[in-house]
PLY file of the C-alpha trace (Angstrom):
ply
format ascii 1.0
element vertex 260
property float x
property float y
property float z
element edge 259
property int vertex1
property int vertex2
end_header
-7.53 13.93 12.56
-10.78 11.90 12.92
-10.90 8.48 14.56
-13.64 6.20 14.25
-14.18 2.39 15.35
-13.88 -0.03 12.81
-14.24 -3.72 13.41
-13.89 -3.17 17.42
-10.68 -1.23 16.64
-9.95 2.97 16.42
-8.91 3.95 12.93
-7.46 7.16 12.24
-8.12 8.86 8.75
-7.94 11.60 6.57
-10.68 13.10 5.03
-10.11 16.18 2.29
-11.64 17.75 -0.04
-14.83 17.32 -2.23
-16.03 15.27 -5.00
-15.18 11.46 -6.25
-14.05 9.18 -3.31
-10.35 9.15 -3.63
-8.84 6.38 -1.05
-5.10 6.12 -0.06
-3.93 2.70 1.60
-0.16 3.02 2.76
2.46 0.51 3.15
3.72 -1.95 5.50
5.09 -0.19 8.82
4.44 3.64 7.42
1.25 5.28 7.49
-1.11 7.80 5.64
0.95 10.85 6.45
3.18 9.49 3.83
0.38 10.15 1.08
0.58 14.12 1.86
1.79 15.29 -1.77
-1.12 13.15 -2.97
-3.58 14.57 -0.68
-2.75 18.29 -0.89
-2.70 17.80 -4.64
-6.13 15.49 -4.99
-7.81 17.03 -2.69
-8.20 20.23 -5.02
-10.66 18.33 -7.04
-11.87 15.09 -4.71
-12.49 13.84 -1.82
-9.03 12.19 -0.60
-9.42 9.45 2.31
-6.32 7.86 3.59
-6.60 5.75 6.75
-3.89 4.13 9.01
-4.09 0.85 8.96
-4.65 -1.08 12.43
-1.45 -0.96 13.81
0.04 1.69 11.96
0.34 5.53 12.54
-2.43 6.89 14.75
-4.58 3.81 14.86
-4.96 1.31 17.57
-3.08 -1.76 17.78
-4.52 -4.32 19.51
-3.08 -7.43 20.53
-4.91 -9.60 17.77
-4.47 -10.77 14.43
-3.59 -9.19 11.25
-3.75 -9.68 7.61
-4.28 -8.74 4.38
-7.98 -9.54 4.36
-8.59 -8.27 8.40
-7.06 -4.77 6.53
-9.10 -5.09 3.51
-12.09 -5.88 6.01
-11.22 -2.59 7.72
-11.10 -0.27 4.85
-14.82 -1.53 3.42
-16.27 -0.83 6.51
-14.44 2.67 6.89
-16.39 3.27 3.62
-19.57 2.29 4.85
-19.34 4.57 7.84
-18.29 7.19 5.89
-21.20 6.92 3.22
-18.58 5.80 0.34
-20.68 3.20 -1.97
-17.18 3.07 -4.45
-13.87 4.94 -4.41
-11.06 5.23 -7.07
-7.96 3.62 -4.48
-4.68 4.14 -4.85
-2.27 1.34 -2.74
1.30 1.08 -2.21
2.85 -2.18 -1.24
1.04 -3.43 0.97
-1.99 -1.15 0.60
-1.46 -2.35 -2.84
-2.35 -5.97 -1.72
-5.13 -4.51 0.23
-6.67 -3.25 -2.82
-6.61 -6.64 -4.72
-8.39 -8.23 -1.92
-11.10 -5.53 -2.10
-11.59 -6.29 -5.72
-11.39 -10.36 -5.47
-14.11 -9.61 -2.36
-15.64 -6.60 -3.08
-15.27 -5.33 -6.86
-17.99 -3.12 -6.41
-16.57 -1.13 -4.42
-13.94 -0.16 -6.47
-14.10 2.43 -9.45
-10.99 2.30 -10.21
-7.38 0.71 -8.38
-4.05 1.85 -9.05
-1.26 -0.77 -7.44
1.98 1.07 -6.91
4.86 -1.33 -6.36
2.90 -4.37 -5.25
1.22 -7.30 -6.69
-1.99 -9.50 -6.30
0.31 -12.29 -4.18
3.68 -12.77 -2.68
4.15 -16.64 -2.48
5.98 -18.17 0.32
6.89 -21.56 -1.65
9.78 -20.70 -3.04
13.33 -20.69 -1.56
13.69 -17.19 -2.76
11.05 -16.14 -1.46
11.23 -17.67 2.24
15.46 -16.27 1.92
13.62 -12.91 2.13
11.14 -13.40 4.68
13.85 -15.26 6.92
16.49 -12.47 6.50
13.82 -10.08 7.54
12.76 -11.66 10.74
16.57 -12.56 11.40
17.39 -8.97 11.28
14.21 -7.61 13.56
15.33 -10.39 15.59
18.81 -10.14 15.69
19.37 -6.22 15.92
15.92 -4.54 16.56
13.73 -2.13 14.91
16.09 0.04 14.46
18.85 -1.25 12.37
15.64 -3.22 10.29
14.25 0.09 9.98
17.66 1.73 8.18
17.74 -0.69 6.06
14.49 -1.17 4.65
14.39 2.81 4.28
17.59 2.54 2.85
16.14 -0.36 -0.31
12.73 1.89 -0.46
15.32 4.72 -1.74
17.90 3.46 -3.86
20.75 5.85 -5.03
22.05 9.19 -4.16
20.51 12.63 -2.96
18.06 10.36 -0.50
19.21 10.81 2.80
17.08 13.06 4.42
14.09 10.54 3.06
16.12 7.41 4.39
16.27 8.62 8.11
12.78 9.70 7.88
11.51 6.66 7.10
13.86 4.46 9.07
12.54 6.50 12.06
8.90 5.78 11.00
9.49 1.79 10.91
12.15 1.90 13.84
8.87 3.17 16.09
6.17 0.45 14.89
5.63 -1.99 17.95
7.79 -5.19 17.07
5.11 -7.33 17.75
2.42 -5.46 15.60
5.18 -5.42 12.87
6.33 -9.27 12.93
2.54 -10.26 13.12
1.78 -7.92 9.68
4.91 -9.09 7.68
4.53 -12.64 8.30
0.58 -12.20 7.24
1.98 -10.95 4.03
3.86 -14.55 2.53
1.20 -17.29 1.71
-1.44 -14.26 0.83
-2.57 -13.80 -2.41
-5.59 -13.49 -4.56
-4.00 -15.45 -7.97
-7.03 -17.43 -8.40
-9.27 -14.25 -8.75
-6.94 -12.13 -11.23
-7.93 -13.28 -14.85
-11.73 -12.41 -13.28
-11.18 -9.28 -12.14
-12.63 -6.18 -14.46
-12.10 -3.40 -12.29
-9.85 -0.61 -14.68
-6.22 -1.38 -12.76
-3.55 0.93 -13.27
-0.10 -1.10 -12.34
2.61 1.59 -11.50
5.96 0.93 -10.74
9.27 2.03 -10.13
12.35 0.74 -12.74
14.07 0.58 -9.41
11.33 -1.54 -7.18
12.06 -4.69 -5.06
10.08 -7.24 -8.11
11.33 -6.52 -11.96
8.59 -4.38 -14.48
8.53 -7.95 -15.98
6.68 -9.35 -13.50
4.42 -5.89 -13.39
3.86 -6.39 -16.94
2.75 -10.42 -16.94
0.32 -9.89 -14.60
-1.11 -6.68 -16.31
-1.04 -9.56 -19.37
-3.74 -11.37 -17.48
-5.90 -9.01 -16.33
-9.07 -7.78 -18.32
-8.66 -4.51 -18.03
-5.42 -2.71 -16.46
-2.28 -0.92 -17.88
1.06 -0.70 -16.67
2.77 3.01 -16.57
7.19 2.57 -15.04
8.56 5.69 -13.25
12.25 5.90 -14.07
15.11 6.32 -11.92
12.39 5.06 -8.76
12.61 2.47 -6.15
9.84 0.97 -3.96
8.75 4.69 -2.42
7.92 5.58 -5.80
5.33 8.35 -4.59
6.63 9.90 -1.85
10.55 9.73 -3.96
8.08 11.19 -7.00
5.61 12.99 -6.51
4.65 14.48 -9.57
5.36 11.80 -11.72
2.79 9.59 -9.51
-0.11 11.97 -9.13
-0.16 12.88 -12.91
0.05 9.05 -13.64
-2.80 8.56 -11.41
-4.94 11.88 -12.45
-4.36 10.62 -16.15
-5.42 7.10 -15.22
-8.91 7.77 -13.19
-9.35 10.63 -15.37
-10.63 8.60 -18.19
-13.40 6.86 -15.40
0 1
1 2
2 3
3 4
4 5
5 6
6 7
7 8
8 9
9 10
10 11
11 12
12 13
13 14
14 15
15 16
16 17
17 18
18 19
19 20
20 21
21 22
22 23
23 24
24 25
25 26
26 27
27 28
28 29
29 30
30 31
31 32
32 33
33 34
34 35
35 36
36 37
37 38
38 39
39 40
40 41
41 42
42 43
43 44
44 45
45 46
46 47
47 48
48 49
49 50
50 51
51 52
52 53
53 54
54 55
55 56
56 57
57 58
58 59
59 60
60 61
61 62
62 63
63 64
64 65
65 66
66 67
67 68
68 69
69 70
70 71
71 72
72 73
73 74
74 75
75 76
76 77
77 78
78 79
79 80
80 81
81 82
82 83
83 84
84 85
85 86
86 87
87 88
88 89
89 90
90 91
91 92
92 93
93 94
94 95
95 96
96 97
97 98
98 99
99 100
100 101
101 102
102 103
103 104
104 105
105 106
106 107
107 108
108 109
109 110
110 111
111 112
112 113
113 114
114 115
115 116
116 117
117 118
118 119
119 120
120 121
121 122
122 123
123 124
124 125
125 126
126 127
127 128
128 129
129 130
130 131
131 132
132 133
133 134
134 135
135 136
136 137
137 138
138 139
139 140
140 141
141 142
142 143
143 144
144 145
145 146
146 147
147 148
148 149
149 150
150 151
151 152
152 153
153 154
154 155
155 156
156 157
157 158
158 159
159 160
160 161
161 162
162 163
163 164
164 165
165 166
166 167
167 168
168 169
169 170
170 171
171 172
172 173
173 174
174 175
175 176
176 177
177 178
178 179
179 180
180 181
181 182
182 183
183 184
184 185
185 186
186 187
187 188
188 189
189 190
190 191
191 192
192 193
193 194
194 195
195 196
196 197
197 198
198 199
199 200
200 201
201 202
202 203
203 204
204 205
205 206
206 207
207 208
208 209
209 210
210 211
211 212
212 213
213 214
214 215
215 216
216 217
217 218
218 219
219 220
220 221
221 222
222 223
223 224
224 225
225 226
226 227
227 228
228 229
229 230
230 231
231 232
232 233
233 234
234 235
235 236
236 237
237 238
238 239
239 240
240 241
241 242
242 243
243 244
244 245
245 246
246 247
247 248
248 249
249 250
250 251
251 252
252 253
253 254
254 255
255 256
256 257
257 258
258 259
């Protein structure tokens, strides 16, 4: 797969197909391989781009700091190198975040965003929401990667018939560096681009899982204050809603950016 330097650091990336831009951002502690069934299906009719974050998958991960907007940083310049003016992007969880930073910094860039399982902030303010972070760092702490990494696999795929997808991806987060990992989930509370929502006009497919970490609820208030997005739930889905569904995703998403 291709490599280029982005902001001092080596990004690896996926480039597919022909046509409009299409841009995958992954998750926290996966990486772009996990956008395959999007890719092999997308690519038919665009051009599919899904990089691995710094720190993630095949790219480098220096010793330095990381972030939401360092990541969002990253991808606009991976566009410039790679002669992208705008894309349609597609993020999950944390590429999710990464995509509402590009359109609070850099709306032009964006045709179109679709936010799978994510949100535009994740507070830290709250004593619910500093139980979470806490219990996360206890755990890394406390046990390692690799009990942190069964269970997080194990709330991505809620239910039966998911084992061969929970050791999968409790391997994948089991073999991020600890450091590189602590650093990027600690970036994540505090973030958030609130301020910038009720302004932001880029066409915003929210797409969810009935089964996800936050409640449709919440996925449906803040579709309530944007200007122009739409919220579509995949049922019986947790938080790996398009690697658990494939085809319910990438015809959401085709039906979505096909009207743009």
């Amino acid at each position: 797969m291709p490599t280029t330097t982005i902001n001092d650091v080596a990004i690896s990336y996926t480039d597919e197909g022909q046509g409009e831009p299409l841009l995958f951002l992954h998750g926290l502690g996966i990486c772009r391989a996990d956008w395959r069934p999007q890719i092999e299906y997308f690519s038919k009719q665009f051009r599919t781009i899904a990089p691995d974050f710094r720190g993630h998958g095949e790219s480098a991960a220096p010793d330095t700091d990381y972030s939401i907007p360092i990541h969002a940083a990253d991808v606009i310049v991976l566009m410039d190198s790679l002669e992208i003016d705008s894309a349609h992007v597609v993020g999950l969880s944390m590429g999710g975040m990464v995509a509402f930073q590009i359109a609070a910094d850099a709306p032009q860039r964006l045709r179109t965003m679709t936010i799978v399982n994510s949100g535009p902030a994740l507070p830290n303010d709250t004593f619910t929401a500093k139980k979470m972070l806490w219990s996360r760092l206890l755990l890394i702490h406390l046990f390692g990667m690799k009990a942190f990494g069964e269970k997080v696999a194990e709330s991505m795929f809620p239910g039966e018939g998911h084992e061969q997808l929970i050791d999968t991806f409790a391997a994948q987060i089991a073999s991020n560096p600890k450091k590189v990992y602590l650093k990027n989930l600690k970036s994540l509370w505090g973030w958030g681009v609130l301020d910038h929502l009720s302004a932001i006009e880029t066409p915003t497919l929210m797409l969810t899982g009935d089964n996800d970490y936050s409640p449709v609820a919440l996925k449906q208030a803040i579709v309530s204050v944007m200007r122009n997005a739409e919220l579509v739930v995949v049922e019986n889905s947790g938080h790996g809603t398009p690697i658990e569904k494939p085809l319910e995703t990438n015809q959401a998403i085709e039906e979505f950016i096909g009207r743009y």
